[in-house]
C-alpha positions in Angstrom: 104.7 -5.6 200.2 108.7 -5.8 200.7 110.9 -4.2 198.5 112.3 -6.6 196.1 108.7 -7.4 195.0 107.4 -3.4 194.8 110.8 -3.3 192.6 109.6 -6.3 190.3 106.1 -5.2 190.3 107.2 -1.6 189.0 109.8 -3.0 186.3 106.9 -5.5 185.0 104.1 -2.3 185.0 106.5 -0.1 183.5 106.9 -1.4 180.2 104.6 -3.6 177.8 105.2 -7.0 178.0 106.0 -7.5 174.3 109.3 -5.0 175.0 110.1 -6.0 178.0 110.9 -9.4 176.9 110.6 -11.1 173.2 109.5 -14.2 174.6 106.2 -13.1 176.0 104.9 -11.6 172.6 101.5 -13.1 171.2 102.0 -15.9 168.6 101.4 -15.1 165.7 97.2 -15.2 164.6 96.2 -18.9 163.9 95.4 -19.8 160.0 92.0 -19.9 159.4 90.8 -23.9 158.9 93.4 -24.7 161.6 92.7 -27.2 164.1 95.5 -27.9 167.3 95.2 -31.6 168.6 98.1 -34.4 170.1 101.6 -35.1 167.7 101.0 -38.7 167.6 104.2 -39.0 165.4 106.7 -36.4 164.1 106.6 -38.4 160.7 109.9 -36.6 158.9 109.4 -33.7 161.1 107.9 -31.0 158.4 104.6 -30.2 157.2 102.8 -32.9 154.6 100.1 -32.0 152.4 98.1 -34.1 150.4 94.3 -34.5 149.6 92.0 -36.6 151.9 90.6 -39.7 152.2 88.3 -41.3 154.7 88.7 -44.9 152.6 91.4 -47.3 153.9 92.0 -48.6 149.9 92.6 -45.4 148.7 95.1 -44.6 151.5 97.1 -47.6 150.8 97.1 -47.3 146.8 99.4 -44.5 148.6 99.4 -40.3 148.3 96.9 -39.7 150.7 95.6 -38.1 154.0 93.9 -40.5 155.8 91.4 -39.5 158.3 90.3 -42.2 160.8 87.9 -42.3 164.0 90.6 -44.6 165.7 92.5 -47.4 163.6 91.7 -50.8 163.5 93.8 -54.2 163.8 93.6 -53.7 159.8 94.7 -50.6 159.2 98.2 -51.5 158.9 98.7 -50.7 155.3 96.1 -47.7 154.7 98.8 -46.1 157.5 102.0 -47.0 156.0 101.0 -46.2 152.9 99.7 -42.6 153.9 101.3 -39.7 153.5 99.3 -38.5 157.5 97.2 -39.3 158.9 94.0 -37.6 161.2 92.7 -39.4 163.5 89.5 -37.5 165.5 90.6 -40.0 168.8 93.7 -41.4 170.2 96.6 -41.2 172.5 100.2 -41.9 172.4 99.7 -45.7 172.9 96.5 -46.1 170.2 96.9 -48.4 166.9 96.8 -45.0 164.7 100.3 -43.9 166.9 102.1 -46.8 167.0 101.2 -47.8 163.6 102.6 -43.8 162.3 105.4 -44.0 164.6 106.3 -47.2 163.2 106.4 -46.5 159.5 107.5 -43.2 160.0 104.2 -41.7 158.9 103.2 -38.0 160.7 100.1 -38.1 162.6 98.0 -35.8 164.6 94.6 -36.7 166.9 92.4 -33.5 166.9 90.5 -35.4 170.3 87.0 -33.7 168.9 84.5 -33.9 166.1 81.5 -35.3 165.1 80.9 -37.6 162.2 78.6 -36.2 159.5 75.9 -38.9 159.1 75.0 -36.9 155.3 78.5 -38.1 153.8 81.9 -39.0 154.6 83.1 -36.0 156.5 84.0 -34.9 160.2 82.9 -31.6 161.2 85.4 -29.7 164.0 85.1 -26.5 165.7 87.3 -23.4 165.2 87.7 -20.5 166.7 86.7 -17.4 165.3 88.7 -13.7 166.4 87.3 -10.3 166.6 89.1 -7.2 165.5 92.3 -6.4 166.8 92.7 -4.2 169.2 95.8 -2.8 171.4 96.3 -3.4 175.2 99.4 -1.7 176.7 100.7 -1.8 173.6 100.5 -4.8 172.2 98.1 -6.2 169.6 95.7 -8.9 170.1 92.9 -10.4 168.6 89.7 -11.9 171.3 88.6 -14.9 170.4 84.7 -14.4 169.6 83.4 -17.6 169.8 83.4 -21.0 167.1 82.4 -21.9 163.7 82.1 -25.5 162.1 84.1 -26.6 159.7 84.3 -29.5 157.6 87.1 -32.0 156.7 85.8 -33.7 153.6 86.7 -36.5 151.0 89.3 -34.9 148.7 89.6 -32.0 151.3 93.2 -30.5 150.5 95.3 -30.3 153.7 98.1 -30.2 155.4 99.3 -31.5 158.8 101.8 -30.2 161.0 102.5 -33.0 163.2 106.6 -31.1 165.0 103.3 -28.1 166.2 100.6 -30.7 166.5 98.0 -28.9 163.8 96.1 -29.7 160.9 95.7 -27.3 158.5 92.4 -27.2 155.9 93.7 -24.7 153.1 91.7 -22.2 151.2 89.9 -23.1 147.9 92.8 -20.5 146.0 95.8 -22.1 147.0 94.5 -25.7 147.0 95.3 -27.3 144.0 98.9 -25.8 143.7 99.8 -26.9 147.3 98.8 -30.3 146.6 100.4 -30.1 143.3 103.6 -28.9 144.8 103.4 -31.5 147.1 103.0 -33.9 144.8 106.2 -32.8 142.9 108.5 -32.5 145.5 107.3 -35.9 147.0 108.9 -37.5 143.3 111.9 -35.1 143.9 112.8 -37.4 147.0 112.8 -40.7 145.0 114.3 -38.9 142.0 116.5 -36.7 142.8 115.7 -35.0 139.9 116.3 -31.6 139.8 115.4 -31.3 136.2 112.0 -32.6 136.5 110.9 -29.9 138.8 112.6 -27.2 136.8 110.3 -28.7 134.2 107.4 -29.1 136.3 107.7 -24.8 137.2 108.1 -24.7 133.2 104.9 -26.2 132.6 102.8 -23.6 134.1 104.8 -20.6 135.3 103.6 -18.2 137.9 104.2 -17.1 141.1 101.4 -19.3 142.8 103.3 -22.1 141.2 106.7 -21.3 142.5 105.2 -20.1 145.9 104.1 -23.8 146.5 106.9 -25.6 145.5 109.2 -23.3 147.5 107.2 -23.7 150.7 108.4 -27.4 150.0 111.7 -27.3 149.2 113.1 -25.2 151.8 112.1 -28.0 155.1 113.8 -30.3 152.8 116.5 -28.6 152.7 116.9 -27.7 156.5 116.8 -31.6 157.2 119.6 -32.3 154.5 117.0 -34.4 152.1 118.1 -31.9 149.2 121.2 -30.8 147.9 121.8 -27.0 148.1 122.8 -26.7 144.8 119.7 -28.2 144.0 117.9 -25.7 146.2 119.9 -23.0 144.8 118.9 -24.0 140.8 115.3 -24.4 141.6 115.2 -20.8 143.2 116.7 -19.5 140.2 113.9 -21.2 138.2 111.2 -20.2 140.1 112.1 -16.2 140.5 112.2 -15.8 136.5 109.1 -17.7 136.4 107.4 -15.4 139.3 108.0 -12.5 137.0 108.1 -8.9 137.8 104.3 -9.2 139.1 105.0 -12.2 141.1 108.3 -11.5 142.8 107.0 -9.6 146.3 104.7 -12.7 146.5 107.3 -15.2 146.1 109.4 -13.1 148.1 107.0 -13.5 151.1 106.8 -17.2 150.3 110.6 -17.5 151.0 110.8 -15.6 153.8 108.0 -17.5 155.5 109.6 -20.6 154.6 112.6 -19.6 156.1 111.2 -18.3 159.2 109.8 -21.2 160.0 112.6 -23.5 159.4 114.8 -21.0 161.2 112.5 -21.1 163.8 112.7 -24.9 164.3 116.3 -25.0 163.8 116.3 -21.9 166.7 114.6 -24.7 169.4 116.5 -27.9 168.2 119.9 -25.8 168.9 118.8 -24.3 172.0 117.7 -27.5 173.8 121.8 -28.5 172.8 123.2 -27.0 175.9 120.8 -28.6 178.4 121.6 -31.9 176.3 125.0 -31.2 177.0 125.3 -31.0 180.7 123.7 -34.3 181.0 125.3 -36.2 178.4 127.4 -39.2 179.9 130.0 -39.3 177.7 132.1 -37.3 175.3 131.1 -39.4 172.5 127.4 -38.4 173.1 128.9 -34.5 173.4 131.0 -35.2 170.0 127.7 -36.1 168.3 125.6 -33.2 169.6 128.0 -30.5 168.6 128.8 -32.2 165.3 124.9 -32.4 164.8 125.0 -28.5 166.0 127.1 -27.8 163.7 125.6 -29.6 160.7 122.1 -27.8 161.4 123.2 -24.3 161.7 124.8 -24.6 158.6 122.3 -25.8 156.7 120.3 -23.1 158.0 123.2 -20.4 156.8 123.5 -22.1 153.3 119.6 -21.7 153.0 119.9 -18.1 154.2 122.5 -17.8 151.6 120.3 -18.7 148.7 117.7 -16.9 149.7 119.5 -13.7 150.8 117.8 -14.2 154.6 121.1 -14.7 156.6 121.4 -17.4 159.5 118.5 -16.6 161.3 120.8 -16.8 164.6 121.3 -20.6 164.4 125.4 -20.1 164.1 125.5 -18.9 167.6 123.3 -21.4 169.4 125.2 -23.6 167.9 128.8 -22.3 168.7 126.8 -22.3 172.5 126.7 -25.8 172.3 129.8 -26.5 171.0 131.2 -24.7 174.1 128.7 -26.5 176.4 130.5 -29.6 175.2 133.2 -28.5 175.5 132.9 -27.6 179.1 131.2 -30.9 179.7 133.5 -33.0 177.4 136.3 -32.7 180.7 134.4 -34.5 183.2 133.1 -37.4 181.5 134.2 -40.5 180.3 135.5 -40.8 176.2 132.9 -43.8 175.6 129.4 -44.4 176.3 127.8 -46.9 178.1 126.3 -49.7 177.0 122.1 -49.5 176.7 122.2 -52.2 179.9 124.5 -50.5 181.8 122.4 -46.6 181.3 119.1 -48.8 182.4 121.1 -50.5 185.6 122.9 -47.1 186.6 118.7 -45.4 186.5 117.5 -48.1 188.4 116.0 -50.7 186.0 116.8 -54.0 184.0 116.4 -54.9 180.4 114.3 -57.6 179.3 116.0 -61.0 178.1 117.2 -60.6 174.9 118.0 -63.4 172.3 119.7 -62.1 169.1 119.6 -63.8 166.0 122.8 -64.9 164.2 123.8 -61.9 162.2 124.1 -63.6 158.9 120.3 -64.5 159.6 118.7 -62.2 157.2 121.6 -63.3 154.1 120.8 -67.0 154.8 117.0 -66.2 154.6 117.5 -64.5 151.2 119.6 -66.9 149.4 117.4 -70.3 150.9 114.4 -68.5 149.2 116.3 -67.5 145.9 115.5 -63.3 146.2 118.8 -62.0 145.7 118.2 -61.7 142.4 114.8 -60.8 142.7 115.6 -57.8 144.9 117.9 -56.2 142.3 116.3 -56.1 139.3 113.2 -54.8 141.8 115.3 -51.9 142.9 116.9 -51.5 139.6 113.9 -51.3 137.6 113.1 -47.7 136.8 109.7 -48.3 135.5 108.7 -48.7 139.7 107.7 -46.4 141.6 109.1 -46.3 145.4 105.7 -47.4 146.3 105.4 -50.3 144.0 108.9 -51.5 144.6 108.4 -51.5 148.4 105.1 -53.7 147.6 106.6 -56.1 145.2 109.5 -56.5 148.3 107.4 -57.0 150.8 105.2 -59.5 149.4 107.5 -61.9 148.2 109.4 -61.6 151.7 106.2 -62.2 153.6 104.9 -65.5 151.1 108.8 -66.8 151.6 109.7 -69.4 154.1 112.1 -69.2 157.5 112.3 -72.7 158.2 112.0 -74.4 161.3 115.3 -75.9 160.8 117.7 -72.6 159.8 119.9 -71.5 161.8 117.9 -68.5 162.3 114.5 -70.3 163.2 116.0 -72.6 165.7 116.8 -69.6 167.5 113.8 -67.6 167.2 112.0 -71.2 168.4 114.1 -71.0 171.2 113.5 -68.2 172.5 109.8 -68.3 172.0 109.0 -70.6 174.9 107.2 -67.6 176.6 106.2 -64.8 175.0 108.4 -62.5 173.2 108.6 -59.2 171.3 109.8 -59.5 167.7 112.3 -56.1 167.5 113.8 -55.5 163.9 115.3 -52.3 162.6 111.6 -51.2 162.0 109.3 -53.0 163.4 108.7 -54.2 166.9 105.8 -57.1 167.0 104.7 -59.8 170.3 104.7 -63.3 169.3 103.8 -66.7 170.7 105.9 -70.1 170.2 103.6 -71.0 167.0 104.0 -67.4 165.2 107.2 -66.2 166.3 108.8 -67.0 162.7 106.0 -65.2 160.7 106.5 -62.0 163.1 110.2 -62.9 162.0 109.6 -62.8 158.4 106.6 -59.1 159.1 109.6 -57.6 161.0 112.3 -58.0 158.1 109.4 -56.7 155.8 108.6 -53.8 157.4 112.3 -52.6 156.8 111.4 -52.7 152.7 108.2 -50.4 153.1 108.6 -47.0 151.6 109.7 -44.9 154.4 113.1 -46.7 155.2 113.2 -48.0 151.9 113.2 -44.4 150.3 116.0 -43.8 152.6 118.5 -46.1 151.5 117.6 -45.7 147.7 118.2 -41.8 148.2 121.5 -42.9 149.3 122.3 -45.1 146.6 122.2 -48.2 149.3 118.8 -49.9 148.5 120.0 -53.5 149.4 122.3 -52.6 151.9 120.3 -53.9 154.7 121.6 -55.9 157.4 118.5 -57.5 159.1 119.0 -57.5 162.7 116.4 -59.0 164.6 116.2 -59.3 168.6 114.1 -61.0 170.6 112.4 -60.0 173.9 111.3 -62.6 176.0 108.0 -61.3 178.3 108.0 -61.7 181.8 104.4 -60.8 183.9 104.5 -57.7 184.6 101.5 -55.3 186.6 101.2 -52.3 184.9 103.2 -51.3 181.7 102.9 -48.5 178.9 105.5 -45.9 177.3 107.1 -43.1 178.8 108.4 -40.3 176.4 111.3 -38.2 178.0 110.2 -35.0 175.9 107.2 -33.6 173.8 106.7 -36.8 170.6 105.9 -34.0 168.5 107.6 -30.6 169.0 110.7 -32.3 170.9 110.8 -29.7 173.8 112.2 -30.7 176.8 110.4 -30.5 180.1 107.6 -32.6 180.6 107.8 -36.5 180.5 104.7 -38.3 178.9 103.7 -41.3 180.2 100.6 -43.9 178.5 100.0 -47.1 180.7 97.8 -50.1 181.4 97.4 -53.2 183.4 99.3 -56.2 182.3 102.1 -56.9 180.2 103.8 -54.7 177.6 102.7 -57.0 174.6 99.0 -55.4 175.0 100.3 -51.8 175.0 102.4 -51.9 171.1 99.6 -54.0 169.8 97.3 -51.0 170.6 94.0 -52.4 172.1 95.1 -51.4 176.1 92.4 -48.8 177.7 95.5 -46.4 178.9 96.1 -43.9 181.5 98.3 -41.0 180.5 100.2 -39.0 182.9 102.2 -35.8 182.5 105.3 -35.6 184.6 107.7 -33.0 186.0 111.3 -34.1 183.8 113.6 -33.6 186.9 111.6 -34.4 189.8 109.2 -36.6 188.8 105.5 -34.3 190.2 102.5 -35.1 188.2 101.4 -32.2 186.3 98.6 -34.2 185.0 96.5 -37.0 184.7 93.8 -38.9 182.9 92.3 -42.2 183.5 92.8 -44.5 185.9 95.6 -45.4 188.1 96.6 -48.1 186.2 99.4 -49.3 188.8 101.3 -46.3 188.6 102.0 -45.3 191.6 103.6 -41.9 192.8 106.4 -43.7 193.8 106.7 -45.7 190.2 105.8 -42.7 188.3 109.2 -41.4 190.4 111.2 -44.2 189.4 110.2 -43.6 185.5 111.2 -40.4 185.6 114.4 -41.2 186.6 115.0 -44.1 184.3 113.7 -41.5 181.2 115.8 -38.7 182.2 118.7 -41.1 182.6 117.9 -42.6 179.4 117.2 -39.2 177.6 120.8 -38.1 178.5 122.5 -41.4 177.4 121.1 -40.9 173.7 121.5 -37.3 173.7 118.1 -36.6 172.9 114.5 -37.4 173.2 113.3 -41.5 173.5 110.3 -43.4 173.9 110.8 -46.5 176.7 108.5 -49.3 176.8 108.8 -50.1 180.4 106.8 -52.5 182.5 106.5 -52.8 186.7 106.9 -56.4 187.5 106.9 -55.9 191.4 109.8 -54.3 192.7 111.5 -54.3 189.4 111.5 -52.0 186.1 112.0 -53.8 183.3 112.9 -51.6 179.8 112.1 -53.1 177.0 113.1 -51.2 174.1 114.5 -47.3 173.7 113.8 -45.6 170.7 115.1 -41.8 169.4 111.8 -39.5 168.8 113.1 -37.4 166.7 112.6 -38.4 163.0 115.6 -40.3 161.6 118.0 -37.9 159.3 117.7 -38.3 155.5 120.3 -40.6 153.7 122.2 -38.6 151.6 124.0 -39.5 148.2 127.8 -39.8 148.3 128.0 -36.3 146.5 126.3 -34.2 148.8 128.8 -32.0 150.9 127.3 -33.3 153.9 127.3 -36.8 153.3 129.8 -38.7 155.4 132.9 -39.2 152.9 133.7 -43.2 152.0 137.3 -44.8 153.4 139.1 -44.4 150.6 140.1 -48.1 150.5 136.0 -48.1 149.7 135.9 -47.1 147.0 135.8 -49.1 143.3 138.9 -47.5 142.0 141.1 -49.6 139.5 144.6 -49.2 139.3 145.2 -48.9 135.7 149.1 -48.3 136.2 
């Protein structure tokens, strides 16, 4: 043995790992009822719990878990209209992803369990752990073999979708997780501070405030609730703990902060690596600003709960100085989406755009203007109910033929095109193009990005851009993610192909092959299913494109790609990570108007 490696062998043996290095301690001992699968879709990137439902009509009456053997072509609505959903089967490229992905609904494959034929339920495996014991000092618990467990109607759950887990909770703290839930979830149409307050009032204990707090704080983290709001309801729910209650609610903040410290922790520390491949300084302005903005969220969280900044203020002062480092040998702006494909080695697909009044025309021909307001204005509606009343009437209006709008749309539709709106990306042929016209404009009214712009007070402020994509033959195409669709770390690219053309693939009925791939060079780490077309050389070339892609955003992206011969074609590029909350005009955070924006009156 030569010297260096006696001297590494001795430093490793000398001390336990655990002390040796933080990073190599055990995790932390898995929940009991928790069950680790495939992030389909981060959803807004926090834990979501809800009851269960194995029936479609109760998911989409809305407030629901839906758990699914593998979606149908039907199952639009029972997804959209879920709060997660479980589905036993699946990969990145099934109708259950896409469909989540698309309406911004978290989602999680568990890949096993068996159907109970006694009653709607699915039975999964978990592991069981012995006692804990200690080996060179640190403390572990064996796994000692598997129990069943059932995931039944009404079940009360929670799924985890950033960590890819599912989470059945315990009979005792049930009803007042789904409860809490259940409040915060009319908190974000509301904005109601006072209702919760009242809602703690109505039963006070520290069960109660436990709950709710283990909501309020990842809302806060992601800048979906005002601090002062966060602040207030902490107040609230620490008189209503009372003297018996406050250790427990203590522990309830702490772990609420530790884990959103803990996320914020790996979002910041990716930020450097960002950095150094970031093409522009406009990309390296946005990921220190977004830095920034995170690590202080974190601190004014820590501040209300006495818990400090849990270290995010000096990853994100190391990115800031990443960028800055960075920021002197690239260009100020960023290239264009056609120019980052080109310089990675591929080509975009034909695009048509419509004319950008197209969406304003299509309102006033169909008289919905004033529909549409006294919709959003009427305060008697749920979100849920206003998004349905929207989307109905959009979808039994008419785009003519004639419009401006349709003559495009027809014109482009000689071949086969994909229909991409701000929401929604459908394939269409020559004689359907201007219904996937009038589902794409829809989609942008259903709950998730409506929510959005209501939070922000900008409910009809909705432009309604629509490309689209014309569809060349291509051999082989699929979706590459440049890091992890759930957790967002960095490393491995994803890949989910099949045979053919890329319409086949975002429907969701293509048999696909996944792959696993090395980020920087490209090596398959692993692979299941069949080759599909995808070459080691291909699988080379998409690596490079997604890398090159992954820098130009800043951040993680899904790429529909397609081989078409020699050539890579790109289809569309999407961010992974869930889009940030709208906020209201008054939150500190919240971008400030030009002031020549604002209604004021000049009453001199």
């Amino acid at each position: 043995m030569s010297a260096p490696l006696a001297a590494l062998l001795g430093i490793l043996l000398a001390a336990p790992c655990a002390a040796s290095d933080p990073r190599l301690r055990f995790a932390a001992e898995p929940e009991p009822g928790s069950f680790h699968g495939l992030a389909l879709s981060q959803g807004p990137g926090r834990p979501v719990c809800a009851r269960a439902t194995f029936d479609r009509r109760k998911a989409a009456a809305g407030g629901r878990i839906l758990i699914l053997d593998g979606a149908e072509p039907g199952d639009e609505d029972a997804i959209r209209m879920s709060q997660a959903v479980i589905a036993r089967r699946g990969g990145l490229t099934s109708r259950a992803a896409l469909a989540a992905r698309r309406h911004g609904v978290p989602a999680v494959a568990l890949g096993r369990g068996v159907w109970d034929p006694a009653g709607p339920a699915l039975l999964v495996a978990e592991p069981v752990f012995g006692p804990s014991s200690s080996v060179g000092g640190v403390e572990a618990r064996p796994a000692a073999g598997t129990r069943e467990a059932a995931l039944r109607e009404d079940s009360a759950m929670c799924v985890d979708a950033p960590s890819a887990r599912v989470l059945l909770l315990a009979p005792d703290e049930a009803e007042e997780r789904v409860a809490a839930a259940e409040a915060a979830r009319a908190y974000d149409g509301l904005r109601d501070a006072g209702a919760l307050e009242r809602w703690l009032d109505s039963e006070p204990g520290a069960s109660r405030a436990a709950a709710l707090c283990a909501e309020l704080v990842p809302r806060a983290a992601e800048g979906a609730m005002p601090f002062a709001d966060l602040a207030r309801l902490t107040r609230a729910a620490r008189a209503h703990a009372g003297a018996a209650g406050r250790e427990r609610l203590a522990r309830a903040e702490r772990r609420a902060f530790a884990r959103a410290a803990r996320a914020a922790r790996a979002e910041l520390a990716s930020c450097p690596s960002s950095a150094a491949d970031a093409p522009s300084a406009e990309v390296l302005a946005r990921l220190a600003s977004e830095a920034k903005d995170l690590a202080l969220r974190v601190a004014a969280i820590g501040g209300v709960l006495g818990t400090g900044d849990g270290g995010a203020g000096a990853l994100a002062r190391a990115c800031g100085e990443a960028a800055a480092r960075r920021r002197k040998s690239v260009p100020v702006a960023s290239p264009s989406l056609e120019e980052a494909s080109l310089a990675a080695g591929a080509d975009r697909s034909e695009v048509v755009e419509l004319p950008p009044d197209s969406w304003r025309r299509f309102v006033s021909e169909n008289g919905l203007s004033d529909f549409l307001s006294s919709t959003l204005d009427d305060a008697s509606l749920g979100l849920r109910r206003k998004s349905a009343r929207v989307r109905e009437r959009l979808l039994a209006a008419r785009l003519e033929p004639a419009s401006q709008a349709g003559r495009a749309a027809l014109a482009a539709a000689t071949v086969p095109v994909l229909v991409v709106g701000e929401d929604a990306t459908l394939s269409a042929s020559a004689g359907e193009v201007l219904t996937k016209v009038r589902e794409a404009w829809a989609a942008s009214w259903a709950p998730g990005p409506l929510g959005a712009r209501l939070r922000a007070g900008r409910g009809s402020d909705y432009a309604g851009r629509m490309r689209l994509m014309r569809l060349a033959p291509a051999d082989v195409s699929g979706l590459a993610f440049s890091r992890d669709p759930g957790s967002g770390r960095r490393g491995r690219i994803l890949v989910e192909a099949a045979p053919g053309g890329i319409a086949a693939v975002l429907e969701g009925g293509a048999a696909s092959a996944r792959r696993a791939l090395d980020a920087r060079t490209g090596r398959m780490l692993e692979s299941q299913g069949a080759e599909a077309g995808l070459t080691p050389a291909r699988l080379k070339r998409l690596a490079r494109l997604v890398r090159g892609l992954d820098a130009w955003r800043g951040g993680g992206v899904e790429t529909a790609f397609s081989f078409a011969g020699g050539r890579l074609l790109v289809h569309h590029v999407r961010p992974l990570e869930p889009p940030a909350p709208a906020r209201p005009v008054l939150d500190p955070f919240s971008p400030r108007p030009a002031a020549q924006a604002l209604p004021v009156i000049d009453v001199r």
